[in-house]
C-alpha positions in Angstrom: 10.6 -27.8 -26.9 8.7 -25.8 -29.4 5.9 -25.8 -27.0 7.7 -24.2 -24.2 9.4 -21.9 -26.7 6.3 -21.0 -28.1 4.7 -20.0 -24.6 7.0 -18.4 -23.6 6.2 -15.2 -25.0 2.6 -15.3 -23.6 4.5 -16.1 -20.2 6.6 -13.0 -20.3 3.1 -11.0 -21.6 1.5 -11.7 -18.3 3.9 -11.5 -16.6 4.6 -8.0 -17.7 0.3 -7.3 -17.3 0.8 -8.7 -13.3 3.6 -6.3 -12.8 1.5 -3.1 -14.0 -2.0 -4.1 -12.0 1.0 -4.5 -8.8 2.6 -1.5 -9.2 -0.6 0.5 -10.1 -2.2 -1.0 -6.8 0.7 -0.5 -4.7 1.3 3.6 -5.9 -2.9 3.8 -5.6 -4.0 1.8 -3.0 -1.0 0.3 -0.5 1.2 3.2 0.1 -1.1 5.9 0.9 -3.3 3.3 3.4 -0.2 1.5 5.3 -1.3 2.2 8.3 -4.8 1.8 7.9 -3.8 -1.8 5.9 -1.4 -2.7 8.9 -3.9 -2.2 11.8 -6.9 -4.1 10.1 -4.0 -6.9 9.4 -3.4 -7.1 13.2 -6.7 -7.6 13.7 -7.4 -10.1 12.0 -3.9 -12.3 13.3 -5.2 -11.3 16.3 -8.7 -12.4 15.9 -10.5 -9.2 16.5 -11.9 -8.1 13.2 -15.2 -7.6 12.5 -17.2 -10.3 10.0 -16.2 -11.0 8.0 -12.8 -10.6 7.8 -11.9 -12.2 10.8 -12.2 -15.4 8.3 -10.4 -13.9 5.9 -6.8 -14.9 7.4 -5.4 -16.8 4.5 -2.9 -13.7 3.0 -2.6 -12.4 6.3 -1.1 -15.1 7.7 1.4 -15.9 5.2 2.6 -12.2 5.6 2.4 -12.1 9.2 4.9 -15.5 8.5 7.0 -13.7 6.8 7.4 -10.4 8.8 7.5 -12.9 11.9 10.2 -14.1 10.2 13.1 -11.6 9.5 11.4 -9.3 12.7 14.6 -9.4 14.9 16.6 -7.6 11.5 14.0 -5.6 10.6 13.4 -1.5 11.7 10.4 0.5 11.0 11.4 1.4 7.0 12.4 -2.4 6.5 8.9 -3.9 8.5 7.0 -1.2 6.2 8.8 -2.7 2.8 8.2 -5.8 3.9 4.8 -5.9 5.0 4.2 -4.1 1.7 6.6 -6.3 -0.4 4.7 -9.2 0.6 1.6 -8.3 -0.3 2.6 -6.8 -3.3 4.2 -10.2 -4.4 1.1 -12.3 -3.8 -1.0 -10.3 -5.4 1.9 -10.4 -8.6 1.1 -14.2 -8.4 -3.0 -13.8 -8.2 -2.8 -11.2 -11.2 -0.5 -13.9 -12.9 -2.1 -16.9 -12.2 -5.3 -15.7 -12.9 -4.2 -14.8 -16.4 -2.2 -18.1 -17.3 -5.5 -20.0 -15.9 -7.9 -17.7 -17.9 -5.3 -18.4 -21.0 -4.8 -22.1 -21.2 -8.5 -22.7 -20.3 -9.6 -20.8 -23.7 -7.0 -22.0 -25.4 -8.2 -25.5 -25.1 -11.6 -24.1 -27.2 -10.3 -21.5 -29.4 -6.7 -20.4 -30.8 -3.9 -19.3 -28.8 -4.1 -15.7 -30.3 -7.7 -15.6 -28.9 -6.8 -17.2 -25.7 -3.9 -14.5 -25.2 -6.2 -11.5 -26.2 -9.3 -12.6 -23.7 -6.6 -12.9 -20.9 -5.3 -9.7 -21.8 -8.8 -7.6 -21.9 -9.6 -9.7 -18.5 -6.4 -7.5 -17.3 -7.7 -4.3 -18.7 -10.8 -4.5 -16.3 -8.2 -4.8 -13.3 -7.0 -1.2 -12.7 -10.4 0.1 -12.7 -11.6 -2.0 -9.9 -9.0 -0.5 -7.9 -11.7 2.0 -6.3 -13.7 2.4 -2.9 -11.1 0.4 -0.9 -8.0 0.1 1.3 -6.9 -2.8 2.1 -8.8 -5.9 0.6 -6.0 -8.0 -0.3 -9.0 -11.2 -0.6 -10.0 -9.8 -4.0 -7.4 -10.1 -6.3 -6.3 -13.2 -5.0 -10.2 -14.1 -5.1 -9.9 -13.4 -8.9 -7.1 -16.5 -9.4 -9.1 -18.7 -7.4 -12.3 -18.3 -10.2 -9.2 -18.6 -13.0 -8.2 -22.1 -11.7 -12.2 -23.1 -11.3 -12.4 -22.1 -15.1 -10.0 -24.1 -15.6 -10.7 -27.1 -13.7 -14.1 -26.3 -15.3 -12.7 -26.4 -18.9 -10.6 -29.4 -18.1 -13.4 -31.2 -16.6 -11.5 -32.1 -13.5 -13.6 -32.5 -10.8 -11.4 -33.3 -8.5 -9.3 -29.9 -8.0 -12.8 -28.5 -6.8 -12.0 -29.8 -3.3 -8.4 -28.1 -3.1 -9.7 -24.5 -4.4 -12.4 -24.8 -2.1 -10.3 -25.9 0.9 -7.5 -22.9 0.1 -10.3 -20.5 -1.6 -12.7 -20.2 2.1 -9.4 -19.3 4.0 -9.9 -16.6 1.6 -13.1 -15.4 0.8 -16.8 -17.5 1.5 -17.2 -17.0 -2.3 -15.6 -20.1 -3.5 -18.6 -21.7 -2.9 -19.5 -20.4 -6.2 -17.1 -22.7 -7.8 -18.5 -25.8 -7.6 -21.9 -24.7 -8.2 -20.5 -23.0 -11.9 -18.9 -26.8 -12.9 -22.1 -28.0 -11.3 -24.2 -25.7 -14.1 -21.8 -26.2 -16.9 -21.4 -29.7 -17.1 -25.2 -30.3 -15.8 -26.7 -32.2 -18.7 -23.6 -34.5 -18.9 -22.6 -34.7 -15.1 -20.8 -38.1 -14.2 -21.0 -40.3 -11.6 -17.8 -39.4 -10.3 -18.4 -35.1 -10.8 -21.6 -35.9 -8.6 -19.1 -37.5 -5.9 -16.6 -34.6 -6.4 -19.3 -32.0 -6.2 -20.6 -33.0 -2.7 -17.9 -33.7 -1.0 -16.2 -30.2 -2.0 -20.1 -28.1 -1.3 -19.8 -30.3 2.2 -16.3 -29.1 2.9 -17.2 -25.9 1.9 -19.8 -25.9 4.7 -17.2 -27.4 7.3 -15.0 -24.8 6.8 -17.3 -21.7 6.5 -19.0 -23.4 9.8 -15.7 -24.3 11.6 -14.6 -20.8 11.3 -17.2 -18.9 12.7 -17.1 -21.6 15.8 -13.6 -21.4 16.1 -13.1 -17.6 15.9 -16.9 -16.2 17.2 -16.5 -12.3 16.3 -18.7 -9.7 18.5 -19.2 -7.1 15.3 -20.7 -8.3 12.3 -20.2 -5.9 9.1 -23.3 -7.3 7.3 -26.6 -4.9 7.5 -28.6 -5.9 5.1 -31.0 -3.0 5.0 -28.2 -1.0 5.0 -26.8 -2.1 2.0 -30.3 -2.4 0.2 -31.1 1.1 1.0 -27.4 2.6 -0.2 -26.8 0.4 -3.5 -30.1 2.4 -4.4 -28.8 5.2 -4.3 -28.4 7.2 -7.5 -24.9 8.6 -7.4 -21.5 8.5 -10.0 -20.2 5.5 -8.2 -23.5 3.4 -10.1 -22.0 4.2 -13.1 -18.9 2.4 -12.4 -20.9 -0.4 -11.7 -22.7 -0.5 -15.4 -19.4 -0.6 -16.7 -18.5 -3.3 -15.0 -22.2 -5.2 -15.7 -21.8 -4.1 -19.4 -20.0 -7.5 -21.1 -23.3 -9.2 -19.4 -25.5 -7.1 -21.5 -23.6 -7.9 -24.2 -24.6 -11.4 -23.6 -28.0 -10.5 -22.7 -28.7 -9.1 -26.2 -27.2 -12.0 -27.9 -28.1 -15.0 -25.4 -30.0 -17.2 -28.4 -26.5 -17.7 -30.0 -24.6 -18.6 -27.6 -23.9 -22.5 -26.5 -26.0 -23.9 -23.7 -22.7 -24.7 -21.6 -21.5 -20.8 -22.1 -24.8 -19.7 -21.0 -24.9 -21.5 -18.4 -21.5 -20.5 -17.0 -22.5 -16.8 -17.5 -25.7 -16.6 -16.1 -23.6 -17.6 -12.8 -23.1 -14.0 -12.7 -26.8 -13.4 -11.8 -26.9 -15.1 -7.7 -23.4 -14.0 -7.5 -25.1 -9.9 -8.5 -27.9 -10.8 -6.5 -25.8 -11.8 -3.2 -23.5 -9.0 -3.4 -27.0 -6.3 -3.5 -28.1 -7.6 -0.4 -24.9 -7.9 1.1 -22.3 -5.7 0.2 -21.7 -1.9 -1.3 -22.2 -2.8 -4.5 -20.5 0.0 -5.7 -17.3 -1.5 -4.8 -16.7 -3.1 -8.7 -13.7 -5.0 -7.3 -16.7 -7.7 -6.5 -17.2 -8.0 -10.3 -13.7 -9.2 -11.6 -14.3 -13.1 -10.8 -17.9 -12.5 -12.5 -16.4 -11.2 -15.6 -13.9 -14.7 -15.8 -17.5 -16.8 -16.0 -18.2 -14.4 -19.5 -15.2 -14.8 -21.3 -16.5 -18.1 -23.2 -19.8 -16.4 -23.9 -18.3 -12.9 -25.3 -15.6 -14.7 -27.0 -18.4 -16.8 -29.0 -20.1 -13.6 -29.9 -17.3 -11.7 -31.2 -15.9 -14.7 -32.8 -19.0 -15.4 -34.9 -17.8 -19.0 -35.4 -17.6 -22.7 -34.1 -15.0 -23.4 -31.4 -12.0 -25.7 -32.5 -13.5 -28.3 -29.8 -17.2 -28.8 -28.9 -17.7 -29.3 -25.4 
């Protein structure tokens, strides 16, 4: 009883954080694009979205469920409130879950006070990434998806690799990166069983980003890789957002001799996963860099705590 009495104060904490990122997202971001968001969510239920989010269906079948469901007593306000409702509420859950995952994770290394203030300046980051888009509901709920690996990480439970990775692809491809941070973290000391755990969920990965693509073959491709080279270097404001969001990995940088091997490890994650997004994305869009900034939470929380962790890994 104490336990649950204790938490439940951090519970109500987040819950209040999830509620501001929602509302902040749905006043910036949902509202002024609805009908931009709500013909790009056709076509992808449809199946005639460009790559890649024609694989991107997981959210937008779960609302197209829901508006499927009350359509017969719904008019054109109600269809827009709902459409927008459900979104809204899933990415409630994504901001919530990501910071109850990003919380017990550090609390099982370090005290709850710390675990409830890294969780809390993880959510800080959150409004700022909401920038340069208008409808990518994938990234937020991206962002709980890296929150659970940490965890499962943390925990060193291999096994709830395969179910993040099964549910994560349905959402974005980047879920691959998962298994290859428990892969890095746990690489000295990797068991029998995590080896087992680790292929089969990189395989299913593979089967799934595969299956996809041959199940729903898409005419227009977004991906232009010169395109992007030649436009992320460009010097403009928008690269400035982009340092700020790269800034807790100079932090490590500079201080990269103290840190645990494990820590380091997890961190420098963030270099292929900077790397990938160069050559194939805007860059500039800093929503990309919220999962990153989960992987450095161990590593700055080691630097600014100056001190052993309650439990060596």
């Amino acid at each position: 009883m104490k336990l649950k009495v204790s938490l439940l104060p951090v519970l109500m904490w987040f819950a209040v954080l999830s509620l501001v990122g929602t509302f902040m997202h749905v006043d910036l971001i949902d509202l002024p694009n609805y009908m931009r968001q709500q013909k790009l969510h056709h076509k992808i239920i449809t199946h005639s979205a460009p790559a890649p989010y024609q694989y991107r269906i997981l959210q937008p079948v779960i609302v197209d469920t829901v508006l499927n469901t009350f359509r017969s007593e719904t008019g054109t306000h109600k269809y827009k409130l709902l459409f927008l409702g459900s979104y809204a509420f899933i990415r409630f859950l994504s901001i919530f879950i990501t910071l109850v995952a990003v919380f017990f994770s550090l609390r099982l290394i370090w005290t709850k006070g710390i675990a409830v203030l890294s969780a809390t300046a993880l959510a800080a980051f959150l409004p700022f990434t909401y920038r340069y888009y208008y409808y990518q509901p994938t990234s937020v709920l991206e962002m709980a998806f890296f929150g659970l690996g940490l965890l499962a990480i943390i925990m060193r439970t291999p096994s709830a690799l395969l179910l993040l990775v099964v549910v994560g692809t349905l959402n974005r491809e980047t879920i691959c990166f998962v298994p290859c941070a428990y892969f890095l973290y746990w690489l000295p000391k990797l068991r029998r069983t995590e080896w087992i755990w680790l292929v089969i969920s990189v395989f299913t990965w593979i089967l799934f980003f595969c299956g996809l693509r041959i199940l729903w073959p898409v005419t227009h491709n977004l991906l232009d890789i010169s395109k992007n080279v030649s436009l992320n270097l460009e010097l403009s404001r928008k690269n400035l957002d982009l340092l700020v969001m790269l800034s807790p990995l100079t932090i490590i940088l500079l201080s990269v001799r103290q840190i645990p091997s494990p820590y380091l490890r997890l961190a420098l994650c963030s270099v292929p996963w900077i790397v990938l997004h160069f050559f194939t994305s805007l860059w500039y869009e800093i929503r990309y860099y919220m999962p990153m900034l989960i992987w450095l939470l161990p590593s700055l929380v080691f630097i600014f705590l100056a001190e052993t962790p309650l439990e060596e890994n």
